[in-house]
N, C-alpha and C positions, 0 to 999 in steps of 0.2 A: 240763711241759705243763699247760696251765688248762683245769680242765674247769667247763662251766656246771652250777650249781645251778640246782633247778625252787626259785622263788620260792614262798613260800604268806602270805598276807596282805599285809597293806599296810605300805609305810613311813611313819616318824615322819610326814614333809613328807607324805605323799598322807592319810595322816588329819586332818592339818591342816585340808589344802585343804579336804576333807569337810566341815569343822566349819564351816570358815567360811563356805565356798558354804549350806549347810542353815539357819546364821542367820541369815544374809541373808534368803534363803526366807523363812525364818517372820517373821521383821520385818517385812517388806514386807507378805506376808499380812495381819498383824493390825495394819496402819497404818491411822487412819481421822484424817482431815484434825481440825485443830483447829474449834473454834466460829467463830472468826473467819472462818477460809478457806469455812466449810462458808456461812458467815449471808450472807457476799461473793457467792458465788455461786447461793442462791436470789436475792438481792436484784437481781443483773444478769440473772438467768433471767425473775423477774417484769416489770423495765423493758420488758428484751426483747422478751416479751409485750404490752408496752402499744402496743410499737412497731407492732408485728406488726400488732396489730386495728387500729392507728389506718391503716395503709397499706391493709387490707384494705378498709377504710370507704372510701376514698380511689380507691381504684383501682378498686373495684364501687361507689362514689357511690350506697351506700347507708352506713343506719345498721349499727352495730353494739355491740354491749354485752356488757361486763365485771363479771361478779355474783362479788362477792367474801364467803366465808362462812369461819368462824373456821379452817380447815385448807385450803382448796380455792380454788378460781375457775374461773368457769367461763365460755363464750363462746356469744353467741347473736346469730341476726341478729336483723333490724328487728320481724321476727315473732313473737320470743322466739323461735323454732326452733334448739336448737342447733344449733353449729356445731363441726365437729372442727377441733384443732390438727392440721399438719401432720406434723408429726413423729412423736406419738405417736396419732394417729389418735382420743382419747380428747376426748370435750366436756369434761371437766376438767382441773384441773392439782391432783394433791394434793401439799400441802408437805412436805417431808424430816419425817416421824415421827421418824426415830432420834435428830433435833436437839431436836424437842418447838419446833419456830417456830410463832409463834405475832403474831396480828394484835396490836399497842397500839393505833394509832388509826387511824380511815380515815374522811378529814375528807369523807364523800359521805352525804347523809342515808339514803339508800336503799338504798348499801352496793354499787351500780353507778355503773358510768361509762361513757356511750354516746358513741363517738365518732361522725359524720355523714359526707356523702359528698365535705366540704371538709376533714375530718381535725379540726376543732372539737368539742370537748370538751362536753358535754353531764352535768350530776348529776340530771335528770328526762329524760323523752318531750321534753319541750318548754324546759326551762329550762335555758341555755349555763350554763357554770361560771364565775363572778363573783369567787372566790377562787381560790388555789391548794390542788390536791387535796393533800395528804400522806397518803402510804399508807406506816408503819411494820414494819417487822419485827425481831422481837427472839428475841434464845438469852442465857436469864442477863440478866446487866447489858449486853453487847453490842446496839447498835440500829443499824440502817441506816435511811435516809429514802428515799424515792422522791418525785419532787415532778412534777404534773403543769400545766401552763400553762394561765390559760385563755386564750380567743382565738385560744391558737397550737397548745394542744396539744402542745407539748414536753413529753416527759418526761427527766424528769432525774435519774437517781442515779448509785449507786456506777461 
């Protein structure tokens, strides 16, 4: 006759499993995207952004403006009165700290970009945009470009 034994711990295969399921775990936990994937996606976050105001200006056929400062940008209407993002409900946007991004160039003298109530590009109150803007961002030697049109106001990056 077989009689059952009471079990007490674990088998070889189920401490296994343990090990491997809890590394998993912790690997995942302390994964943080490389520079590249991270710089990709503030730089489609920001286009994003440009999109956003310029539709905003477009669809309320008012002006609207992009004040861009060495970590931040931030959104205001015609009034200079900010204006909240959607999403975060916040008049700013501050850049990913953890990556340390950071502005190289931003071809607008005044460091704003106003779009109008035709979705046209504006680098003063009164002065359309006569070049193309480039607004840079860098992590390390990694650079993305954003480029914005004048006349048409496309923007265009990653």
């Amino acid at each position: 006759m077989y009689l059952l034994r009471k079990q007490r711990g674990l088998t070889l295969v189920e401490m296994m499993i343990v090990i491997v399921v809890m590394g998993t775990l912790i690997f995942v936990s302390f994964y943080y995207p490389d520079e590249k994937v991270r710089l990709d996606a503030e730089a489609q976050q920001l286009a994003s952004d440009l999109r956003y105001v310029q539709f905003l200006a477009m669809t309320q056929n008012s002006k609207f403006r992009v004040t861009f400062a060495a970590d931040h940008y931030s959104l205001s209407d015609s009034n200079n009165v900010a204006y909240k993002w959607p999403l975060t409900g916040a008049s700013s946007v501050t850049m990913d700290q953890h990556f340390q991004l950071t502005w190289v160039s931003l071809v607008l003298p005044n460091n704003y970009l106003i779009f109008d109530g035709q979705g046209i590009p504006y680098s003063s109150a009164t002065t359309k945009l006569s070049n193309s803007a480039i607004i840079t961002l860098q992590y390390g030697n990694l650079t993305k470009a954003i480029t914005i049109t004048p006349d048409t106001g496309k923007v265009s990056g990653p």
